[in-house]
N, C-alpha and C positions, 0 to 999 in steps of 0.2 A: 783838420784833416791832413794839413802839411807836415805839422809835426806827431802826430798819431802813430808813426813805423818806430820812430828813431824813443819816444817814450815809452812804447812797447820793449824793446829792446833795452831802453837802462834801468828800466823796472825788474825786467828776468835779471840781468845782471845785481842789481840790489840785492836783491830777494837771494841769490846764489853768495852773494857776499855775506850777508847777513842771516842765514839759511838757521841759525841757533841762536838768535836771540828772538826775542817776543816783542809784539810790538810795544807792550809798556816801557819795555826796558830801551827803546828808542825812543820814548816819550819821555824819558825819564831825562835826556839828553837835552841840555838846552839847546842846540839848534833842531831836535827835533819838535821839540816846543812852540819855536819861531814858525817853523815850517806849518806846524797844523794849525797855526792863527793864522798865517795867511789864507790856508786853503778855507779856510773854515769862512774869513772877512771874504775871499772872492765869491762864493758862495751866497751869502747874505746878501753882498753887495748886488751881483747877476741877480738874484731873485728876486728882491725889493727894487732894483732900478726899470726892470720889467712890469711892476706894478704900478709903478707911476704913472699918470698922462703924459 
C-alpha cells in the first residue's frame, strides 16, 4: 500500500517512455528477461509459500 502511488506513477511514466515498442520487444531485452523471471519466481514463490503448513 505504501509503495502503490509512487509504482503507479513510474509505470505511466514507462509506458509514456516506451509508448512504441511492444512488449515482446522489451522481452527481447535481456534486462527485460531478468525482470520477468523475477516477477514470475515472486509469484510462484508468494503462491507456494502460502500453501505450505
Amino acid at each position: 500500500m505504501i509503495l502503490g502511488p509512487l509504482a503507479d506513477e513510474n509505470l505511466r511514466r514507462a509506458l509514456i517512455v516506451f509508448e512504441d515498442w511492444s512488449i515482446w520487444q522489451v522481452l527481447a531485452q535481456p534486462v527485460g528477461t531478468v525482470l520477468l523471471l523475477v516477477v514470475l519466481f515472486t509469484f510462484y514463490d508468494g503462491i507456494f509459500r502460502r500453501a505450505r503448513p
